[in-house]
C-alpha positions, 0 to 999 in steps of 0.5 A: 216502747222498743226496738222490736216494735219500731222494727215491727212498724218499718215491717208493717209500712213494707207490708203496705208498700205491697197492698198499696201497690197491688191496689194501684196497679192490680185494678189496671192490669185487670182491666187489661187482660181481663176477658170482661170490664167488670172482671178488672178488680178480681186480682184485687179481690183475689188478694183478699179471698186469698187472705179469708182462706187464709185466716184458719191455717195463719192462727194454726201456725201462729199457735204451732210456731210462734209469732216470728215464724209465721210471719217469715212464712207469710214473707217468703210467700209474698216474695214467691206470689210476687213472681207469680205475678210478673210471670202472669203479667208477661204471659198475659194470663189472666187467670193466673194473675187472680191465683197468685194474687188469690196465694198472696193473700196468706201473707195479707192474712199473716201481716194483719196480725201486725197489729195485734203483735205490737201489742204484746210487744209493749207493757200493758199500759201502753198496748193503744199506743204500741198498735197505734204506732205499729199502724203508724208505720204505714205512712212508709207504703203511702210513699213507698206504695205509689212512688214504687208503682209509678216509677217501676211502671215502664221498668220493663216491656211488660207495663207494672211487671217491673212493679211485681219484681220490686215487691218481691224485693221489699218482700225479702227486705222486710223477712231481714228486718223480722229476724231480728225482732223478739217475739215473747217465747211460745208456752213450754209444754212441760211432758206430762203436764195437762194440756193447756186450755184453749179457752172458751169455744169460738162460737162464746167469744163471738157472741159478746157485744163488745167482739160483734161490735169490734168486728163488724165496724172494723169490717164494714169500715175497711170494707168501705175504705177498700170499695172506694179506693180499689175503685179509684185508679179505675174511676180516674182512668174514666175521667181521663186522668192520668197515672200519675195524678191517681199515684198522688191520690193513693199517697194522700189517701195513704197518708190519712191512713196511717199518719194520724197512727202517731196520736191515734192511741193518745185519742183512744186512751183519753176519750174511748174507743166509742168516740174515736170509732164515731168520729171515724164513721163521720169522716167517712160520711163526709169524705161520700159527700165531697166525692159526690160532689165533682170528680176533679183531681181535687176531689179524689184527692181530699175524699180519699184522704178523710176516707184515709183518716177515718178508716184509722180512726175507726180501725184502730180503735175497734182493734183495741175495743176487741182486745177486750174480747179474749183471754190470752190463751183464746187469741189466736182463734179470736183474732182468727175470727176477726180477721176472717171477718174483715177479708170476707167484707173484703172479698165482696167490696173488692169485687163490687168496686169493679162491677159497679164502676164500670157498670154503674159509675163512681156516684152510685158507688159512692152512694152504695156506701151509705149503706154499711157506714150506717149499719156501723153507725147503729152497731156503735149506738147499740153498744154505747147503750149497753155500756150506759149506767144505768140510772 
């Protein structure tokens, strides 16, 4: 443990102060100015297509550049799509609200290699806990996020423009605080020397159980925790309540999020990464039943913060399970990969939350959810049979 990764974890926790901001006001904004009510999530969709398009440029320039670079890269995108945004917002343009979200989404691509960063950070021994407490950094979103977009709501004329304006401020904040962080030096190409081997072809990596596994939970499990919660503020908004009982909601729901991230890491290094992923999968099961159950600010309130809990128990243990999967010099495709994975589940929940919130109603989006927690919950059996000694 060091200063560069408590310095990379303030940087994830302004990192989430921008997604869980965009997640709270991107969906009402949408539904404002979108031509069609089912069409309100696409700003939020935008942001995670942007960040799957993203994915294969972002390994380019991590490869190309080194850690740093590309990470104050994807900042200065983030403060000049935040802009984009305001700009939109003023205009009323719909449209373009989806392309600066849709740009916005390299500097999600970019961040989410956060985690994979923490780890090269710390020694070996300590790499479960180094993302686990990188991961954890994101309890600054779960009160800086909603407490931004609720205060910055009527900070201009335009409702949450003002809220755009300060991520663009927290964008350059978080490209100070990188500057000083030191990420381990990029190989040196000695002139002559043989080219350095990119390890095995992609299509090989991807083909491993442990790398199917690892990206299909990591996937379908964020897929569900952003089905649920980009669907919220709008499913609140149905039942009448107000905007600052959805700003509570998504900070509780945050906080499940990422404050288990400070014992995380001790839970995967003493039980395994299977178990910690299975009681992250139950917890998601659990947190379905109690928002079937009412639509009380009470029941927002506990299903979206187990959902919280389990989406980092289930995350962060199978970001550990796929390091694994790689060798050093196959990382930055193999993380590509994964993260291509992630933000195309992403992409499709993001979307289906709008249409099926406004279309079918927030108990059938809470039973559409089974679906993907349990084919989670078959990839994880199969694997743990395959790791079974035999005999």
């Amino acid at each position: 443990m060091n200063a560069n990764l408590y310095l990379l974890t303030i940087c994830q926790g302004l990192f989430l102060t921008n997604n869980v901001t965009f997640i709270a006001i991107n969906g009402l904004v949408g539904l404002a100015l979108a031509p069609l009510g089912w069409m309100a999530t696409l700003p939020v969709m935008g942001y995670v297509v942007g960040g799957a398009l993203s994915t294969g440029l972002v390994a380019r320039t991590q490869r190309l550049f080194g850690r740093k670079t590309s990470f104050q890269l994807g900042l200065l995108v983030a403060f000049l799509s935040a802009l984009l945004c305001c700009y939109a917002a003023y205009g009323k343009n719909f449209w373009l609200l989806v392309a600066a979200t849709v740009v916005a989404g390299y500097y999600n691509a970019n961040a989410q290699l956060y985690r994979f960063a923490a780890a090269e950070l710390a020694a070996p021994a300590f790499k479960e806990k180094a993302i686990s407490l990188v991961m954890a950094g994101g309890l600054i979103g779960a009160v800086a996020g909603p407490n931004l977009a609720a205060r910055t709501r009527s900070l201009t004329e335009v409702p949450f423009a003002g809220a755009y304006l300060a991520l663009a401020a927290v964008a350059l904040l978080a490209m100070l605080l990188l500057a000083f962080i030191r990420f381990p030096p990029l190989p040196v190409k000695v002139a002559g020397a043989a080219a350095v081997s990119t390890g095995r072809p992609l299509s090989e990596i991807m083909r491993q159980p442990v790398f199917i596994v690892a990206a299909s939970a990591g996937s379908l499990g964020f897929g569900v925790m952003s089905l649920l919660m980009s669907a919220t503020p709008i499913a609140m908004q149905i039942c009448s309540l107000p905007f600052s009982d959805v700003a509570l909601v998504l900070e509780w729901h945050v906080i499940g999020m990422f404050a288990p991230g400070f014992f995380t890491g001790h839970l995967i290094k003493r039980f395994g990464t299977l178990p910690i992923m299975a009681v992250g999968l139950a917890l998601n099961v659990i947190c379905v039943f109690i928002a079937l159950s009412g639509i009380d600010l009470m029941h927002f309130v506990s299903a979206l913060f187990l959902l919280g809990v389990g989406w980092n128990f289930l995350f962060t243990a199978s970001t550990t399970l796929s390091l694994g999967a790689w060798r050093p010099e196959e990382k930055d495709k193999a993380q590509g990969a994964l993260n291509f994975c992630v933000f195309a589940v992403l992409a499709v929940s993001s979307l289906a939350s709008g249409v099926l919130v406004t279309t079918q109603g927030w108990r059938l989006l809470n039973l559409g959810s089974l679906l993907p927690l349990g084919l989670t919950a078959a990839g994880l059996f199969w694997l743990a049979l395959r790791k079974r000694p035999v005999g």
